[in-house]
C-alpha positions as semicolon CSV with decimal commas, in nm:
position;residue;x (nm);y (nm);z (nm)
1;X;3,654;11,262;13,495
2;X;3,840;10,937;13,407
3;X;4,016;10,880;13,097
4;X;3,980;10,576;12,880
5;X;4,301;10,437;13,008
6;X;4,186;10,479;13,374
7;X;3,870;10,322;13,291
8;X;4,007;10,027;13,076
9;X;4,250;10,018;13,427
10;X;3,958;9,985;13,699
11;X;3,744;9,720;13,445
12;X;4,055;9,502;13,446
13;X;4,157;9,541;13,835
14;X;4,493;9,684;13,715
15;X;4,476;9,959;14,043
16;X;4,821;10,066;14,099
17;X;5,162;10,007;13,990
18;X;5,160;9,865;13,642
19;X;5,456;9,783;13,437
20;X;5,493;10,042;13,111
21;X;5,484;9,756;12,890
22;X;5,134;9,630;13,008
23;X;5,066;9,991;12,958
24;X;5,169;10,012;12,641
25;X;4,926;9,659;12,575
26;X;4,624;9,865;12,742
27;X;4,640;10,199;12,507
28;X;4,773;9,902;12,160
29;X;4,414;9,827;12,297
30;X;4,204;10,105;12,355
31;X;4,369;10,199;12,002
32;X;4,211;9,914;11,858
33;X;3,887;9,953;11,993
34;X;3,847;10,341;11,833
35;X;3,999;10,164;11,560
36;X;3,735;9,907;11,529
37;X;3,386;10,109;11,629
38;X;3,509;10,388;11,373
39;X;3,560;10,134;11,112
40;X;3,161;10,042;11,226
41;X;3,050;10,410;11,152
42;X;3,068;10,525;11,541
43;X;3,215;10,874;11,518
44;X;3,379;10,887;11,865
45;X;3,553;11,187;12,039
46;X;3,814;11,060;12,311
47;X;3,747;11,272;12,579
48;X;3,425;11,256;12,623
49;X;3,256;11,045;12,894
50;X;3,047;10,821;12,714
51;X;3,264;10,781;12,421
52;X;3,549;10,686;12,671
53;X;3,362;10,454;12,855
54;X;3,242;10,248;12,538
55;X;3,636;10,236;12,420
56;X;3,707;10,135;12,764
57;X;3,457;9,871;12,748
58;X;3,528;9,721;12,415
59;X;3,921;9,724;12,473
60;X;3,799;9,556;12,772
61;X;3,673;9,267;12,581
62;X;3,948;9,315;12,343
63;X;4,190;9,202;12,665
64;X;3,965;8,909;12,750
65;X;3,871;8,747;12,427
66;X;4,214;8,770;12,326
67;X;4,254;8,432;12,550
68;X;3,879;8,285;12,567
69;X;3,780;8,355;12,193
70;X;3,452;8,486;12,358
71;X;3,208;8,693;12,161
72;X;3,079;9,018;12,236
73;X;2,878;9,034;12,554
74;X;2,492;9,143;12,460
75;X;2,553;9,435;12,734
76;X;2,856;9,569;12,492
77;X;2,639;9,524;12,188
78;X;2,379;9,679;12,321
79;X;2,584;9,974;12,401
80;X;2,765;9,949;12,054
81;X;2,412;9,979;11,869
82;X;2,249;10,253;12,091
83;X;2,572;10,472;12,002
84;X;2,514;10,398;11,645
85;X;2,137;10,466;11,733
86;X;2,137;10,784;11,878
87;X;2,413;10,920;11,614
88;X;2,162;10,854;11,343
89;X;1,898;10,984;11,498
90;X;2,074;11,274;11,698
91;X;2,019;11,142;12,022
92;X;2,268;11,158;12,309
């Protein structure tokens, strides 16, 4: 199973060698997206597939807004609210 990191890592095309200070950027950002869907009321477990994949994804968009300002994309937002969804409702 891949970890955030690896995830945020395959999104962004960083396969390889990459420096420790980008690195250390990636997980300031993944720490920033748990950060930011916890302060939304997402209870997250790191760890876990799916909530792995969604702090890979928004520390994804973290990294690229950062330089084009860009909103959320609807597929992230989607995924955002189905998490908050299915915690409410005890979904999966």
């Amino acid at each position: 199973m891949a970890s955030a990191m690896d995830t945020l890592r395959a999104d962004l095309g960083m396969i390889g060698d990459v420096p420790d200070e980008m690195l250390d950027f990636l997980q300031t950002q993944l720490d920033q997206a748990v950060s930011d869907l916890s302060d939304g009321g997402l209870l997250l477990t790191p760890g876990v597939a799916k909530d792995d994949f969604l702090i890979a994804a928004y520390a994804a968009w973290l990294y690229r807004s950062r330089v084009t300002g860009a909103g959320k994309p609807p597929r992230l937002t989607r995924m955002i609210n189905s998490r908050g969804v299915n915690q409410i409702t005890g979904g999966s």
